[in-house]
N, C-alpha and C positions, 0 to 999 in steps of 0.2 A: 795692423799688418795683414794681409790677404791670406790665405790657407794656400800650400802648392803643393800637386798632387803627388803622391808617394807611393808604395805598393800598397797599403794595404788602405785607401782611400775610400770613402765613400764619395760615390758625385752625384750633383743633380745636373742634368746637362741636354742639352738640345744638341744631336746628331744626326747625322744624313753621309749615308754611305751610298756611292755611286759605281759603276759601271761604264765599260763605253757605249749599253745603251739606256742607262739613265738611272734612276735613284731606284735601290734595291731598299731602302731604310731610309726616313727625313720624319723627325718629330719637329720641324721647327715649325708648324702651321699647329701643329698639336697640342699637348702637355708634354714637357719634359719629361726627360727618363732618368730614373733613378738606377743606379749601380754599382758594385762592390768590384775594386779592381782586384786582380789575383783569381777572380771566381770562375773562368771561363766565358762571360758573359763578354767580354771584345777578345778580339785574338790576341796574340802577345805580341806583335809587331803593332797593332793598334795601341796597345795599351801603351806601350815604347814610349810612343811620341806623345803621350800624354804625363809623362811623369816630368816635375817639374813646373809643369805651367800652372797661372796662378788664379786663381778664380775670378774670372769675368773676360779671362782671355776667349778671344773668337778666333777660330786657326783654322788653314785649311790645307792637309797633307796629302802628296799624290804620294801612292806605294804602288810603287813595279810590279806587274805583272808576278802573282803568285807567291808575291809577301803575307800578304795579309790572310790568304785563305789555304796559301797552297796551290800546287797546281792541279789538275785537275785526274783525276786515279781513274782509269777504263775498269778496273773491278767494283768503284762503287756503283754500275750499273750493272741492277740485278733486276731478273724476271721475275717476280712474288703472284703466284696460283692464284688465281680469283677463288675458287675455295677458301683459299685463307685469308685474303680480303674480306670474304664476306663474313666468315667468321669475324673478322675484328671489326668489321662497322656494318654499315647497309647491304643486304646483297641485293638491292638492285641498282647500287651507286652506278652509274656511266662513268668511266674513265676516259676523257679526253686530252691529248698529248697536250700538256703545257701545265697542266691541272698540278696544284701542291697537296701533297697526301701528308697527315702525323700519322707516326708508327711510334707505339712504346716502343721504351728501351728494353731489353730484355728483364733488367731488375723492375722493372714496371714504375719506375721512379720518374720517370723524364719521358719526354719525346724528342723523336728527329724525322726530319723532313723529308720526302725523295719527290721529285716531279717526274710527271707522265712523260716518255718520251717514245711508246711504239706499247701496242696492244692485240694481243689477237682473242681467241674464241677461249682460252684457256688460261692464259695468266697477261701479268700486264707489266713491261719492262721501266723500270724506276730508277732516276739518276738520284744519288745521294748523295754526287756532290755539292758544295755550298753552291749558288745559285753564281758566286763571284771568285769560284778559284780556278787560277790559272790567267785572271785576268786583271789588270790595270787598276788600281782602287782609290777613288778622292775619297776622303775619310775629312769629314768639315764639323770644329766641334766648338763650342760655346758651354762653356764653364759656367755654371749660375751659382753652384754650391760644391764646396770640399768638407769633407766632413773626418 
């Protein structure tokens, strides 16, 4: 009998999350991605649609506009000092709008992303919202292992 995915599942799995304009995440040309559900690693409307189904299922979910990431918050764009850029990496990176930046997290345990979206002589304005919130999400997944 097949494994079918549960909260606290481990998967081995081929994913590919999309946009309306086009794949933000596709391991299917790649290696499969391994991952622990419950852990914050898919959002919780992703992980939804994945409980239940059974290992070797291939699926492919559309989520509304702002399910899956949220919609999109005008306070996660902030201006961060090129001083303090340079402190935390290169100071003579070039920031070019569209560019994806990691910043630790404050407990210095993790990172999170912000993209370049406006720059001047003195600091450089960063969106940290999900590159997909607020927007329409095929979320297409291929079960290989439940563990």
């Amino acid at each position: 009998m097949s494994q079918v995915v549960n909260s606290g599942s481990f998967l081995t799995l081929h994913y590919r999350l999309a946009g309306p304009a086009g794949d933000i995440i596709n391991t299917f040309a790649d290696k499969p991605a391994t991952l622990s559900l419950g852990t914050g690693e898919l959002s919780p409307a992703m992980e939804q649609r994945l409980m239940g189904l059974e290992e070797g299922t291939h699926a492919t979910f559309e989520l509304p506009a702002g399910e899956a990431f949220g919609e999109r918050n005008p306070d996660m764009q902030q201006w961060v000092a090129r001083k303090l850029l340079a402190q935390m990496g290169d100071p003579d990176e070039q920031y070019a709008v569209g560019d994806v930046v990691q910043f630790p997290t404050p407990d210095g345990t993790g990172s999170y992303a912000g993209a370049v979206i406006e720059s001047n002589d003195t600091a450089v304005r960063f969106d940290f919202n999900h590159p997909l919130a607020g927007q329409p999400v095929t979320f297409e997944v291929k079960l290989i292992g439940v563990l």
